[in-house]
PyMOL CGO cylinders between C-alpha atoms (Angstrom):
from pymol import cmd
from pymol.cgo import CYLINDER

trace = [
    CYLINDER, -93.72, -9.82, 99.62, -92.77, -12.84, 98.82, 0.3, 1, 1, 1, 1, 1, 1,
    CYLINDER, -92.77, -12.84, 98.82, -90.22, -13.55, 95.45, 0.3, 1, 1, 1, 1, 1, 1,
    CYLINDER, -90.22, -13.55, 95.45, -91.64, -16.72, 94.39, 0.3, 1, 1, 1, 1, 1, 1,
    CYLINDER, -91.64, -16.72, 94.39, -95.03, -15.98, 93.10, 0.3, 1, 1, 1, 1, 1, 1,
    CYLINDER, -95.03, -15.98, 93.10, -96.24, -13.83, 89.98, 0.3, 1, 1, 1, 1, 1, 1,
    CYLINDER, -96.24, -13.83, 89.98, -99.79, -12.52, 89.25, 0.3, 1, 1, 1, 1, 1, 1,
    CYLINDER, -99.79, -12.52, 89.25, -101.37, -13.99, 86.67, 0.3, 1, 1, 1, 1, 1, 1,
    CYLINDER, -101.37, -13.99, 86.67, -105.15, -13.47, 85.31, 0.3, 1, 1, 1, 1, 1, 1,
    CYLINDER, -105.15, -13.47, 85.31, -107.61, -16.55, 85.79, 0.3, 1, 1, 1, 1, 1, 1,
    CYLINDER, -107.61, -16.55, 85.79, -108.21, -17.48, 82.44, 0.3, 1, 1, 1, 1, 1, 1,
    CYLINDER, -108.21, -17.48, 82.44, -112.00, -17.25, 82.50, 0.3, 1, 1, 1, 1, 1, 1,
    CYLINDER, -112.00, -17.25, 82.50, -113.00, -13.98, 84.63, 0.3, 1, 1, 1, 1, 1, 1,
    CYLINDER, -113.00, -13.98, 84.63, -109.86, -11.52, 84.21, 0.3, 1, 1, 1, 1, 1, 1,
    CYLINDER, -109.86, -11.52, 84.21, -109.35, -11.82, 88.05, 0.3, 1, 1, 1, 1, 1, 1,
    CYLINDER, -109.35, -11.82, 88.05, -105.48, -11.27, 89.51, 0.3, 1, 1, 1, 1, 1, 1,
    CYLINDER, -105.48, -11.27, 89.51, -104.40, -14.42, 90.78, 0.3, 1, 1, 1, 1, 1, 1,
    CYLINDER, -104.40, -14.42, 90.78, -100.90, -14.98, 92.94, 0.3, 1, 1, 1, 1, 1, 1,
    CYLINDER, -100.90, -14.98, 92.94, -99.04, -18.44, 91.69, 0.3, 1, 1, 1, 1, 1, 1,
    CYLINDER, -99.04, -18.44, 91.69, -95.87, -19.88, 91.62, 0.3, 1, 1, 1, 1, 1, 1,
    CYLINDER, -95.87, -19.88, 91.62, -92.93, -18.85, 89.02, 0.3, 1, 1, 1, 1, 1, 1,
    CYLINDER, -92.93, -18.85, 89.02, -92.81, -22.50, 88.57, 0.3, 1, 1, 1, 1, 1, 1,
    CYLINDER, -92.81, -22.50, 88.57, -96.38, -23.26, 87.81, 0.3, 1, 1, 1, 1, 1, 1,
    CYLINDER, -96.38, -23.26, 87.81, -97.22, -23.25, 83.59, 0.3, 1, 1, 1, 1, 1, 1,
    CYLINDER, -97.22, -23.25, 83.59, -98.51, -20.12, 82.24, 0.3, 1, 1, 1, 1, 1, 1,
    CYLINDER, -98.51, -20.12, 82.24, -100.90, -22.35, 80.26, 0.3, 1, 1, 1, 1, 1, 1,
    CYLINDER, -100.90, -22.35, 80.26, -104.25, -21.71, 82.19, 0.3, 1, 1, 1, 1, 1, 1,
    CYLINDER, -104.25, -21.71, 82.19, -104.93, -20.26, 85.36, 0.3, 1, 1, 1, 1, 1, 1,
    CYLINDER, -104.93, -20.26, 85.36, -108.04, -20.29, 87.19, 0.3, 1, 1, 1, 1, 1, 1,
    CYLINDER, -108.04, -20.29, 87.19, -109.38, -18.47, 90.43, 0.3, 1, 1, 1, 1, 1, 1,
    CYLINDER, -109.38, -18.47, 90.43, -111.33, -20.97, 91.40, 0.3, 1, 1, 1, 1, 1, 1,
    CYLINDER, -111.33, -20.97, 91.40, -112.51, -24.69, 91.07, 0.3, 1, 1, 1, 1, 1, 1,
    CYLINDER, -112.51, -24.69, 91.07, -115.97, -22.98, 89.70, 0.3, 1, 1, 1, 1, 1, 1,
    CYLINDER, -115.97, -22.98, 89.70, -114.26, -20.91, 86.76, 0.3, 1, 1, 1, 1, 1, 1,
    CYLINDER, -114.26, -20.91, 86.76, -111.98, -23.89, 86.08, 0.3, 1, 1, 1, 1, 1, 1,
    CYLINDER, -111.98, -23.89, 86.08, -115.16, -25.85, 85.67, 0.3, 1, 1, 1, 1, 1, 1,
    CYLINDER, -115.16, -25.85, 85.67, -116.66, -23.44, 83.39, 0.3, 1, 1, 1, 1, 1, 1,
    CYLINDER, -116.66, -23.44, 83.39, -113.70, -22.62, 81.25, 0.3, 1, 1, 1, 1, 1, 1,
    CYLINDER, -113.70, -22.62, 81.25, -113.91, -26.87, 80.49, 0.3, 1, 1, 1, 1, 1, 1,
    CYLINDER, -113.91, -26.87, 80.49, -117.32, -26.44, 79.57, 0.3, 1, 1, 1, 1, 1, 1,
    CYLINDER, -117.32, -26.44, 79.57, -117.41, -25.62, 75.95, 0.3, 1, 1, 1, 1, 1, 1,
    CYLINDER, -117.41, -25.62, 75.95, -120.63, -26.83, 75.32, 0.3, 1, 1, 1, 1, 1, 1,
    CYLINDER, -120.63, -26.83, 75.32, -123.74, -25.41, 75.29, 0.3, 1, 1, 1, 1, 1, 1,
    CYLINDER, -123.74, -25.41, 75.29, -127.79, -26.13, 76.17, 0.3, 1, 1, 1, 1, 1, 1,
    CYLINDER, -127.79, -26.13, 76.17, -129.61, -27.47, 73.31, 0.3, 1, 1, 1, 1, 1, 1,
    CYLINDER, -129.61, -27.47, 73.31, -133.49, -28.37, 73.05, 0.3, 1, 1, 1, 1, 1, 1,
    CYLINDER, -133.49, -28.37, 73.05, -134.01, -32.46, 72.67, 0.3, 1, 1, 1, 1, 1, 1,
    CYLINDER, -134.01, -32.46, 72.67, -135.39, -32.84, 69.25, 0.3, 1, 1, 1, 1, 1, 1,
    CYLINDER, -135.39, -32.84, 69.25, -138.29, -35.27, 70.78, 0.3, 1, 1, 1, 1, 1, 1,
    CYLINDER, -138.29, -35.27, 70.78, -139.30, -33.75, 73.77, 0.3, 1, 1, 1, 1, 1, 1,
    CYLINDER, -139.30, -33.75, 73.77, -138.16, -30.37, 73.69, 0.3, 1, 1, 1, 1, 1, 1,
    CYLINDER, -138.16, -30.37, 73.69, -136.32, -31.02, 77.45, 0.3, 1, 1, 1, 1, 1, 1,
    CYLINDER, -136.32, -31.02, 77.45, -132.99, -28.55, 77.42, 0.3, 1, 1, 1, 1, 1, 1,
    CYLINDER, -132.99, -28.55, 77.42, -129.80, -30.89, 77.90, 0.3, 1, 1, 1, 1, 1, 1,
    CYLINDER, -129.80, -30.89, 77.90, -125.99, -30.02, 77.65, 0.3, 1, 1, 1, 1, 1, 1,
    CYLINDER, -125.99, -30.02, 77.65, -123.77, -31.27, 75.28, 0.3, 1, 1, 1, 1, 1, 1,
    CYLINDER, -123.77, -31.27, 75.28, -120.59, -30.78, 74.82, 0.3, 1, 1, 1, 1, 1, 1,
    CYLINDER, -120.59, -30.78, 74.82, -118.71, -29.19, 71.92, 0.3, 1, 1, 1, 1, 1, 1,
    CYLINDER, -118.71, -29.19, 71.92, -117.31, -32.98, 71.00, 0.3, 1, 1, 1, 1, 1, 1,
    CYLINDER, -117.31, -32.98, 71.00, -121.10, -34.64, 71.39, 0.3, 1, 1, 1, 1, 1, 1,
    CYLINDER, -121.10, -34.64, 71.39, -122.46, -31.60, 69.44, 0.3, 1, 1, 1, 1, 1, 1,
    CYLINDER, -122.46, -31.60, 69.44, -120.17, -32.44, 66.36, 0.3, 1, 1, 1, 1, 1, 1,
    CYLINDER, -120.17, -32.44, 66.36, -120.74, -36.07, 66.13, 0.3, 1, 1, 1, 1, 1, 1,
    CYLINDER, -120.74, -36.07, 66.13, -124.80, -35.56, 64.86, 0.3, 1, 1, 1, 1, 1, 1,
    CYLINDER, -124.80, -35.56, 64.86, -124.85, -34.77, 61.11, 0.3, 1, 1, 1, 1, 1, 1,
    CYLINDER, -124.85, -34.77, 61.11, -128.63, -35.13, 61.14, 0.3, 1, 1, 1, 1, 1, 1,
    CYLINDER, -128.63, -35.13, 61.14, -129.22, -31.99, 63.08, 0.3, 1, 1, 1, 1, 1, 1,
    CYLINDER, -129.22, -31.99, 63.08, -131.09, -33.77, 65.79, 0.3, 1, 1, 1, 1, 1, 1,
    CYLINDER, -131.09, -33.77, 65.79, -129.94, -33.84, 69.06, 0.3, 1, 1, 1, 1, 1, 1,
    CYLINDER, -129.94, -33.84, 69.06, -131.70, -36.25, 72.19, 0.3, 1, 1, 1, 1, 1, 1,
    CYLINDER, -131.70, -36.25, 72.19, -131.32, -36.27, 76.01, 0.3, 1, 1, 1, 1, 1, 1,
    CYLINDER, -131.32, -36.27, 76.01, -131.82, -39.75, 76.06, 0.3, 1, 1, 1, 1, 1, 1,
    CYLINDER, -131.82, -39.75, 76.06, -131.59, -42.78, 74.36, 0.3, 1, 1, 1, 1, 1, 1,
    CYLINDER, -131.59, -42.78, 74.36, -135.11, -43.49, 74.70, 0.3, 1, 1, 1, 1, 1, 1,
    CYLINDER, -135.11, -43.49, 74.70, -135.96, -40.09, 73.34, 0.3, 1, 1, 1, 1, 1, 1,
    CYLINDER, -135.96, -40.09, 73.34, -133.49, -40.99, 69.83, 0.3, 1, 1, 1, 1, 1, 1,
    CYLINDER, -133.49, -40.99, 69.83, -135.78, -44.24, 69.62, 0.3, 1, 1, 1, 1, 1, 1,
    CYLINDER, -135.78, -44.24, 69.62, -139.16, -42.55, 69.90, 0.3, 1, 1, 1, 1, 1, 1,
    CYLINDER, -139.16, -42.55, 69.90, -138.23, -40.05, 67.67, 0.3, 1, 1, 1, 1, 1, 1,
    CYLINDER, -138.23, -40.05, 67.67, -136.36, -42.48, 64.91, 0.3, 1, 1, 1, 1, 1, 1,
    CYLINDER, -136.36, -42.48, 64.91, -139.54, -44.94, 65.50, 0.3, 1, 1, 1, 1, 1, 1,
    CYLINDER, -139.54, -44.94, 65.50, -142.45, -42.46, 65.31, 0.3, 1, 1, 1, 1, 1, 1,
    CYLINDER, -142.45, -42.46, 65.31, -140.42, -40.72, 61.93, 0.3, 1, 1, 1, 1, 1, 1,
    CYLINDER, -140.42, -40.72, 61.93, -138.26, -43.16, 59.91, 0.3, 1, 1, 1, 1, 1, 1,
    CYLINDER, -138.26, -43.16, 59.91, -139.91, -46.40, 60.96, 0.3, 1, 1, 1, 1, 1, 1,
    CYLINDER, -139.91, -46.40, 60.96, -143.34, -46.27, 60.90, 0.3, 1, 1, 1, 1, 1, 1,
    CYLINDER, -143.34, -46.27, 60.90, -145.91, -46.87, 57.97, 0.3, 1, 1, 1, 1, 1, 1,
    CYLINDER, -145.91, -46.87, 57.97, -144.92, -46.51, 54.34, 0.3, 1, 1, 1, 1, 1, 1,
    CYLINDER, -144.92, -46.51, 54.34, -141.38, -44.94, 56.17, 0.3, 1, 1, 1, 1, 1, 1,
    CYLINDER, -141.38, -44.94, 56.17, -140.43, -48.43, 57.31, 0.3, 1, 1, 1, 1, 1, 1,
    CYLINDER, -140.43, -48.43, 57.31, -137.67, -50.84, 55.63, 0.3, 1, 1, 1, 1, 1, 1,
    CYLINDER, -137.67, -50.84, 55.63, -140.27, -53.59, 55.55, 0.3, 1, 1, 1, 1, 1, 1,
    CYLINDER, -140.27, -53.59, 55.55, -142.97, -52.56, 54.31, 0.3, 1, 1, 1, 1, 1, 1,
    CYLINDER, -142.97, -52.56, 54.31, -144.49, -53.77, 51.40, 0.3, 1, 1, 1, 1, 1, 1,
    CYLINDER, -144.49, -53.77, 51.40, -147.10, -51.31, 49.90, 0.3, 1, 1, 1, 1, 1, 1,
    CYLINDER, -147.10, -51.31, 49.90, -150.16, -52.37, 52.00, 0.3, 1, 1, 1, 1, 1, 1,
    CYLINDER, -150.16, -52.37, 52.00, -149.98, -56.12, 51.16, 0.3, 1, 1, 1, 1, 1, 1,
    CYLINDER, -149.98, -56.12, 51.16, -149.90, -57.58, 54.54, 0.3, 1, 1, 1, 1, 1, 1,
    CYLINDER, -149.90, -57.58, 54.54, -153.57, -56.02, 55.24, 0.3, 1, 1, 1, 1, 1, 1,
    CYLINDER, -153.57, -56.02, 55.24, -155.78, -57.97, 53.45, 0.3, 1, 1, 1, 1, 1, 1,
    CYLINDER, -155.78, -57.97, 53.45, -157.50, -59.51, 56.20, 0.3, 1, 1, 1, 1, 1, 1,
    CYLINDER, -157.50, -59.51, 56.20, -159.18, -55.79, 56.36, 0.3, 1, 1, 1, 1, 1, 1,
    CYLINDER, -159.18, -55.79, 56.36, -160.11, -55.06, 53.22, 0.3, 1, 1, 1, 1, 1, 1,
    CYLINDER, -160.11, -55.06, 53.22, -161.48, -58.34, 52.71, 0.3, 1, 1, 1, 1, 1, 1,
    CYLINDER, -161.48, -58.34, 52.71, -163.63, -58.39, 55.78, 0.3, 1, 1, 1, 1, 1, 1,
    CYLINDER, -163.63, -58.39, 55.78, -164.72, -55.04, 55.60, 0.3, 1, 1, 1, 1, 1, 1,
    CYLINDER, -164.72, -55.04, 55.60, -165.53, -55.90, 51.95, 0.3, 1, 1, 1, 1, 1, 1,
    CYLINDER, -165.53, -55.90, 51.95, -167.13, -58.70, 51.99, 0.3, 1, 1, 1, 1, 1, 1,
    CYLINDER, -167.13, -58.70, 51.99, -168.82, -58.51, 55.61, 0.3, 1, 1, 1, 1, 1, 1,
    CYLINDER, -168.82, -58.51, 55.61, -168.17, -60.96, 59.22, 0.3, 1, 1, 1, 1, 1, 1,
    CYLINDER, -168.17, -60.96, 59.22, -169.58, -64.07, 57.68, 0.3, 1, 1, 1, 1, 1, 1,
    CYLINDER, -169.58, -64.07, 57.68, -168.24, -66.81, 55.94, 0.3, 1, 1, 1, 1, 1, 1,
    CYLINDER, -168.24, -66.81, 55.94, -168.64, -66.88, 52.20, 0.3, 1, 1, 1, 1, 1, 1,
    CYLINDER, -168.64, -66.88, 52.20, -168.93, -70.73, 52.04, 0.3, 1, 1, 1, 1, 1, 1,
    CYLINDER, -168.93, -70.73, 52.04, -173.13, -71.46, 51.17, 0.3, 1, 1, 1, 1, 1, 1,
    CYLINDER, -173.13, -71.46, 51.17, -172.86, -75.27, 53.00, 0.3, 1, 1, 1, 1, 1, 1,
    CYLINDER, -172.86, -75.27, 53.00, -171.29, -73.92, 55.95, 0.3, 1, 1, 1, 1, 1, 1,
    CYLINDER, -171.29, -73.92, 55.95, -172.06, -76.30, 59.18, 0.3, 1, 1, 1, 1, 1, 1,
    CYLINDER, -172.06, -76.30, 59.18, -171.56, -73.55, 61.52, 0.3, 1, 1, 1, 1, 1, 1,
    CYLINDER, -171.56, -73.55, 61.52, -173.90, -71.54, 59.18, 0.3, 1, 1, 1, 1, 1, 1,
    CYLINDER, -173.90, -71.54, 59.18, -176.50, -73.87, 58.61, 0.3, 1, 1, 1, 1, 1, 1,
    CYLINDER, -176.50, -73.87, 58.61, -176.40, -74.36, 62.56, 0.3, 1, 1, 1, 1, 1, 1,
    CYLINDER, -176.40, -74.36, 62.56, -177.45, -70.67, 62.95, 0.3, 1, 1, 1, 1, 1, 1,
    CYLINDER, -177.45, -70.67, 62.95, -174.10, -70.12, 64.94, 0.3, 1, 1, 1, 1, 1, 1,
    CYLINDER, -174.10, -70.12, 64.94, -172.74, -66.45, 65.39, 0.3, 1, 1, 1, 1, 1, 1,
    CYLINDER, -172.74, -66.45, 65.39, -169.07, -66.87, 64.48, 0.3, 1, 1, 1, 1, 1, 1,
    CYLINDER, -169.07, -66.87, 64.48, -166.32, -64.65, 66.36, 0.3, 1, 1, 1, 1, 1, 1,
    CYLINDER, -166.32, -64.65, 66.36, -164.62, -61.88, 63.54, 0.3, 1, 1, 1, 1, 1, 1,
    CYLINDER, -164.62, -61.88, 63.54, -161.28, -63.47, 65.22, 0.3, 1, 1, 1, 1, 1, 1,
    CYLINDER, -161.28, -63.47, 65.22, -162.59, -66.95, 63.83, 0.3, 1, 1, 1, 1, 1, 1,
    CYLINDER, -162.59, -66.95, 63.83, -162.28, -65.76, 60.74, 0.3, 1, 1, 1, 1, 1, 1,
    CYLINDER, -162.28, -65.76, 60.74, -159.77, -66.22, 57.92, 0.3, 1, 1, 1, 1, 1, 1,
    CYLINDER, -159.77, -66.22, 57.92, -159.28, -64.66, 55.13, 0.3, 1, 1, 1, 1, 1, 1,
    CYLINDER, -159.28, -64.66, 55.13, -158.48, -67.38, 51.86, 0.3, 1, 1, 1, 1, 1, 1,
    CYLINDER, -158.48, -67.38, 51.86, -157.05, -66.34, 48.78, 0.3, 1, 1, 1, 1, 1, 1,
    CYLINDER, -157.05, -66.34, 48.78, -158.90, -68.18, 46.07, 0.3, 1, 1, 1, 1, 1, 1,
    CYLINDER, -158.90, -68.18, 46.07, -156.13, -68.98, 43.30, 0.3, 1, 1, 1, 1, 1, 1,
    CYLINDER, -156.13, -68.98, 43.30, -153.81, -70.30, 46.40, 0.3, 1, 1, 1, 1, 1, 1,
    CYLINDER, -153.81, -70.30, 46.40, -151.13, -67.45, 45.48, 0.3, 1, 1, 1, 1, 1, 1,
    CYLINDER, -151.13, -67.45, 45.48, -150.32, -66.06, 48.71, 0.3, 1, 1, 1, 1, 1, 1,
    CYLINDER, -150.32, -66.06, 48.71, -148.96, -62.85, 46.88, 0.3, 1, 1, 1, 1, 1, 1,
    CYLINDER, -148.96, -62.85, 46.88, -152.18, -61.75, 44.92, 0.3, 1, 1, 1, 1, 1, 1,
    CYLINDER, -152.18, -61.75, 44.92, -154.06, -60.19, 47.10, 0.3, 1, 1, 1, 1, 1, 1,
    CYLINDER, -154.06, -60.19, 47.10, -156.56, -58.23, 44.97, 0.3, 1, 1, 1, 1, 1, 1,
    CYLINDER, -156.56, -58.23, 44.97, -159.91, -58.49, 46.42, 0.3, 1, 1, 1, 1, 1, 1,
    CYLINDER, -159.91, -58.49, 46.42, -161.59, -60.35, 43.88, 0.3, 1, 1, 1, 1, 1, 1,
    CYLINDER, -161.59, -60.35, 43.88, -158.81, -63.29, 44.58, 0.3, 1, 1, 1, 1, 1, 1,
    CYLINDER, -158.81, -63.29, 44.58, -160.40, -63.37, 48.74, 0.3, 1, 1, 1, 1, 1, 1,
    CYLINDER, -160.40, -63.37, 48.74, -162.43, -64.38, 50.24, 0.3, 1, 1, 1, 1, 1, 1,
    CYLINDER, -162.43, -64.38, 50.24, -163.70, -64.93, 54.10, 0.3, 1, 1, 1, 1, 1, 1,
    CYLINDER, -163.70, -64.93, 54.10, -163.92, -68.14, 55.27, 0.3, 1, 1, 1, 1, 1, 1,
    CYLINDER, -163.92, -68.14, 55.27, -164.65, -69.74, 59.19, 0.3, 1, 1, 1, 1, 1, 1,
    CYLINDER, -164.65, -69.74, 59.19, -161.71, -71.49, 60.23, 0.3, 1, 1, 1, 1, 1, 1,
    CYLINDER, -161.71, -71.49, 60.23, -163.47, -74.78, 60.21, 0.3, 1, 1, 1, 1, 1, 1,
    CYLINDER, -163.47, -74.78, 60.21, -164.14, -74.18, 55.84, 0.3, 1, 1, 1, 1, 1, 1,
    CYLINDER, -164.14, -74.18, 55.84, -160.56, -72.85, 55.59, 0.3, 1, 1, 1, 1, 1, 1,
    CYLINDER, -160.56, -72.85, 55.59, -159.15, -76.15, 57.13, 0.3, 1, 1, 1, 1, 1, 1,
    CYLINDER, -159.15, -76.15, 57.13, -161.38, -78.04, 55.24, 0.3, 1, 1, 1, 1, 1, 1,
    CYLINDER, -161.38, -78.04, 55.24, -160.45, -76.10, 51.56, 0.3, 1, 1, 1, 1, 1, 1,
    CYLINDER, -160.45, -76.10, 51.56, -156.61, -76.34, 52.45, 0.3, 1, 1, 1, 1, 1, 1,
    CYLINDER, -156.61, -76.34, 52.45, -156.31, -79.53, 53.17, 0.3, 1, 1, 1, 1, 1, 1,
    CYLINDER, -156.31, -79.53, 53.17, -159.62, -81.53, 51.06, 0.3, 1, 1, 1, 1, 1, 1,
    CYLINDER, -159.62, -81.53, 51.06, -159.15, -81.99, 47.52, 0.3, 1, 1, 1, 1, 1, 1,
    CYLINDER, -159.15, -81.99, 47.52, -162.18, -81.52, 45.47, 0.3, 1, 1, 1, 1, 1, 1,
    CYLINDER, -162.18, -81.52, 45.47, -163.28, -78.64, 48.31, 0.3, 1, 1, 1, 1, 1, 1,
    CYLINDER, -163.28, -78.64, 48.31, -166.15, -76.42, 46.37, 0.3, 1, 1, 1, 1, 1, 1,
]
cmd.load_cgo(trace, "trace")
């Protein structure tokens, strides 16, 4: 038997392993495989978007204070989208003002509220997307629906830039 080696146990499965006096009594491993598991301190988690089981490791696992955890960075997005930044939710969003254009056309119908209309009087069907929605009082910020009102784009030119425009 030879002088120069000790038995040591591999530091992950208890097994008797011959090594050099010289070598560190830190860790010792059996094999590349329990070596390779002792480093993984991880574990499996569940991807807080799509449910798809992912390992992370013990450092990645205590950089998230929000409790969710992704497998991808496309997953993060969808979830921080569909959640945080969506509807009332988002940073911009400004109680409902910006939609208008609905209430007023669904109010007030697909037609254009100006009587001497020429494409009117012409009996021509007008296109809902050649439609604009006016505020009456010229304040771009009050948009309650008696202040609207639905206009073709040719009578909304004609308003904005006429004087004298009835």
């Amino acid at each position: 038997m030879r002088t120069d080696l000790v038995i040591r146990e591999c530091t992950t499965c208890d097994k008797k392993v011959p090594r050099k006096r010289s070598t560190p009594d830190k860790n010792t491993f059996c094999t590349k495989r329990c070596e390779a598991g002792y480093k993984n301190n991880g574990r499996i988690i569940s991807c807080s978007f799509c449910s798809l089981g992912v390992y992370k490791s013990a450092s990645e696992l205590s950089k998230t204070t929000s409790g969710n955890r992704f497998c991808s960075r496309s997953c993060s997005v969808s979830f921080n989208n569909n959640k945080y930044r969506s509807g009332k939710n988002h940073p911009n969003y400004t109680g409902g003002a910006g939609s208008y254009r609905e209430r007023a056309l669904s109010h007030y119908g697909n037609k254009c509220s100006n009587r001497s209309c020429p494409l009117t009087e012409a009996k021509i069907d007008i296109l809902v997307r050649m439609l604009d929605v006016d505020h009456i009082d010229g304040n771009r910020g009050n948009n309650d629906i008696s202040n609207l009102q639905v206009l073709c784009v040719w009578c909304h030119a004609e308003k904005t830039r006429l004087p004298g425009y009835s």
